[in-house]
C-alpha positions, 0 to 999 in steps of 0.5 A: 511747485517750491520747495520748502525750504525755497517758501520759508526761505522768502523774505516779506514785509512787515506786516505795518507796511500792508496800508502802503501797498493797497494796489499791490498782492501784499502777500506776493511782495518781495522786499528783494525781487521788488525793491525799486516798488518798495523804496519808491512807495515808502518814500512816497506814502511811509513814516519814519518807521518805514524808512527806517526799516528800508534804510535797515534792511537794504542800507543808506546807500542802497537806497540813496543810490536807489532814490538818485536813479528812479526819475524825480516825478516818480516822486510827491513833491513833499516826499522828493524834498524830505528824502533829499535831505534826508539822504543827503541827496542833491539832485534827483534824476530829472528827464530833459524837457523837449527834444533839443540837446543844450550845448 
């Protein structure tokens, strides 16, 4: 069992983020445990208000740097375009088709 200071202690979303995680235990979110989950879902299903509490609450290049590793399907098409420009993202992380290597 936790204690109280570890329960109170426990970081969690604000509550207008709950219609964003409808396959998740909102309650049991947390926004540092389970920051790819969070980035990745506001990205793909938040406003503007949601990305500006991410980019507030982890910081742009947390999140930048996030966004660049997590592979590029993980993204809505529409979404992986606004959150490039938004930040400034040039590439995403795109897996090679087939098995051949270029060289």
């Amino acid at each position: 069992m936790e204690s109280a200071s570890a329960v109170s202690s426990k970081t969690n979303l604000p509550d207008f983020f709950r219609p964003l995680f409808w396959s998740y235990d909102f309650d049991s979110l947390d926004p540092i445990k389970h920051k790819k989950i969070v980035i990745l879902n506001t990205i793909n299903y938040g406003d503007l208000k949601h990305w500006s509490w991410i980019v507030g609450f982890y910081g742009r290049k947390a999140v930048k740097d996030m966004l660049a590793e997590l592979p590029a399907t993980e993204f809505r098409p529409q979404a992986r375009n606004l959150a490039g420009i938004f930040f400034g993202l040039d590439n995403f992380n795109y897996a090679p088709r087939g098995t051949r290597r270029r060289r």
